[in-house]
C-alpha positions, 0 to 999 in steps of 0.5 A, spaced: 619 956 915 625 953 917 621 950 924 615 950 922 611 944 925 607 942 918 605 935 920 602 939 926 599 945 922 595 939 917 592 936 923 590 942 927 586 944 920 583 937 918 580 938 926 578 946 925 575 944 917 571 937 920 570 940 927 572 934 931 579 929 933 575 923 931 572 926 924 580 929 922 583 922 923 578 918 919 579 924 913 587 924 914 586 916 915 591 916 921 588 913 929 585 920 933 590 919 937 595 920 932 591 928 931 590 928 939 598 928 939 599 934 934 594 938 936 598 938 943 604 939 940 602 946 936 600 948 943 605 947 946 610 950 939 606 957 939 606 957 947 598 958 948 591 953 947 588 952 940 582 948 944 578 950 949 578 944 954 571 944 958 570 939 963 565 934 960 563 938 954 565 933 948 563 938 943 571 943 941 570 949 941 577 953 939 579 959 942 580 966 938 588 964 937 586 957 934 581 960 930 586 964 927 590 958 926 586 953 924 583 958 918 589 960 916 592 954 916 586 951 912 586 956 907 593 956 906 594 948 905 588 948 900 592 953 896 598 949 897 594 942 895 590 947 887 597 949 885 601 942 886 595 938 883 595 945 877 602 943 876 601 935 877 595 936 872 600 940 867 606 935 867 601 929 867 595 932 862 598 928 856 600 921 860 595 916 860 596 909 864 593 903 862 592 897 866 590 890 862 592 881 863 599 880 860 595 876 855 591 881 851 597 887 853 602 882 848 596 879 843 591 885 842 593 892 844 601 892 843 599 889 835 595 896 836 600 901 839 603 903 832 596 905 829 596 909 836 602 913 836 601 915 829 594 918 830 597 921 837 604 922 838 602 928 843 600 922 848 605 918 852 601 911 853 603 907 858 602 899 859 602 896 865 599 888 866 597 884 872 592 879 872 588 881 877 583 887 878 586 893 883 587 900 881 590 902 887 596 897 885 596 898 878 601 904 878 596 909 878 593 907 872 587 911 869 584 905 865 584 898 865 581 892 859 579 887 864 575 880 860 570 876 864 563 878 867 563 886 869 561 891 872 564 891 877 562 896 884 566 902 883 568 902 877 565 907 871 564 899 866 564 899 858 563 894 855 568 894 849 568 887 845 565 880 845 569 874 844 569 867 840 572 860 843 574 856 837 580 851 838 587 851 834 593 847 834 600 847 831 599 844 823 605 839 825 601 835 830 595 837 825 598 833 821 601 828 825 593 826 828 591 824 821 588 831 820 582 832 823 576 836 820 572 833 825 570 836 832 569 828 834 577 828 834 578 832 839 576 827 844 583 823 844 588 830 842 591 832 848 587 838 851 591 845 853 587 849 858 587 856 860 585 857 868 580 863 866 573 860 866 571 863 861 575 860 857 574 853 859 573 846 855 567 846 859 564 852 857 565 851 850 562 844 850 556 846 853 554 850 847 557 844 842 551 840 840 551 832 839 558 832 843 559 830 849 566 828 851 571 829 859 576 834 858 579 835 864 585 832 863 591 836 860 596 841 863 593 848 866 597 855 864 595 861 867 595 866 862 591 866 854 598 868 851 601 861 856 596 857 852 597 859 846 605 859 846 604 851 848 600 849 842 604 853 838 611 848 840 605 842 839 603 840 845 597 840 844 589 843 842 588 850 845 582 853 846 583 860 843 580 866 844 578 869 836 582 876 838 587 873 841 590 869 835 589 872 830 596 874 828 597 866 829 592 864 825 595 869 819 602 867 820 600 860 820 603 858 827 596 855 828 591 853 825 584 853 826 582 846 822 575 845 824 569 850 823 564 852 825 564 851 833 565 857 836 562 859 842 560 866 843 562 871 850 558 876 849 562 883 853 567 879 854 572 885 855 570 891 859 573 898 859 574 901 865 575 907 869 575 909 877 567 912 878 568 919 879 575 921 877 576 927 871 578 923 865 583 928 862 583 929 855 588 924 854 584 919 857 578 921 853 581 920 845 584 913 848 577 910 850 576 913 843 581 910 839 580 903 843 572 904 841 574 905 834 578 899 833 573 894 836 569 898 832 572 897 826 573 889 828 566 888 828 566 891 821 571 888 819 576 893 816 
């Protein structure tokens, strides 16, 4: 055991399960040349040939010796991968790892976290946040509340709530502008822009009747949660996203002083799950708990 060459035994089964050095390669993701190179070096450890080696033949043909190896090893190393995964399975069954923008981890789901907990404190919930969409970066996340246009390729996509863009500002520069109730006001306010398209000026513009006014100046920030925090210290008017402001809009910190203008994002945040990944019990009863608050949000309960 203590010598046993394991990298070489790995190679030689991947070629005796796929029938080729090339396909071994592209299964273990490593050059042909890499498997060509283990191969010989089980060869030459055991002291006989795995692979009979006939001239101008390209397809392999192994001899008796590296047909019992190659077996053995494949049987064996897929024993070994069913009981590491058993056990991984067994430790990590109650975890569950989700992936969303810092902006909605901070104003949306955390909020949340204590309704979770007490309804599943046999789960350990994990959050982990990053702008963009990568499961292979997101820490080995088992879901991700992405918000923009889905679906997306290879991913299992739910849609999980719709949004409303509406602008806000802080009450003492609400005060200080005379105290507008009239969306033609906004167009001699500093504006605040979120660098989600989405949520752009524009894009709330567009589905404002009988308004019609150049909202490209004012400073960018790069998250919901930046913009929001800027007109909460009254540098300007945001435009907010209804679900992400909700608790500054009942603490005060901001306020909504014209209404009646939202414009709706219809799906606006999706649910996402890698395609074809078994989904834990776990990670079945947190798809269904983030369903039933936005459920009870739509019903407003």
């Amino acid at each position: 055991m203590k010598n046993l060459p394991l990298n070489a035994l790995r190679a030689f089964a991947a070629v005796y399960e796929t029938g080729g050095i090339r396909p071994a390669a592209r299964l273990l993701e490593i050059t042909h040349s890499s498997i060509s190179k283990h191969v010989q070096e089980l060869e030459a450890w055991i002291g006989v040939p795995l692979i009979d080696r006939e001239q101008g033949v390209r397809t392999i043909k192994f001899s008796p010796q590296g047909e019992d190896i190659g077996r053995v090893a494949l049987e064996n190393l897929n024993d070994m991968a069913s009981a590491v995964e058993a056990v991984r399975e067994s430790r990590q069954g109650n975890a569950v790892t989700i992936s969303t923008t810092p902006s909605f981890a901070a104003r949306w789901l955390l909020p949340r976290l204590q309704d979770f907990n007490a309804t599943f404190p046999w789960i350990e919930l994990s959050i982990v946040v990053d702008q963009k969409l990568n499961f292979a970066a997101d820490h080995g996340a088992d879901l991700a509340i992405r918000m923009g246009q889905g679906p997306w390729d290879g991913l299992e996509c739910t849609p999980l709530m719709d949004e409303q863009l509406f602008p806000v500002m802080s009450t003492s520069l609400w005060l200080k502008v005379g105290r507008p109730t009239e969306l033609s006001a906004l167009e001699g306010l500093p504006l605040l822009h979120d660098r989600d398209p989405q949520a752009s000026w524009q894009r709330w513009l567009s589905e404002q009747d009988g308004l019609d006014f150049d909202t490209r100046s004012g400073p960018r920030f790069a998250s919901s949660d930046l913009v929001l925090r800027a007109a909460v210290q009254g540098l300007g008017v945001a435009l907010a996203r209804g679900r992400l402001v909700e608790d500054d809009l009942a603490t005060g910190l901001l306020i909504k002083p014209f209404e009646g203008n939202e414009a709706m994002l219809s799906q606006a945040y999706w649910l996402l799950h890698p395609k074809g990944k078994k989904k834990s019990i776990a990670i079945t009863k947190v798809i269904e708990w983030l369903n039933m608050m936005s459920e009870q949000e739509l019903h407003g309960s």
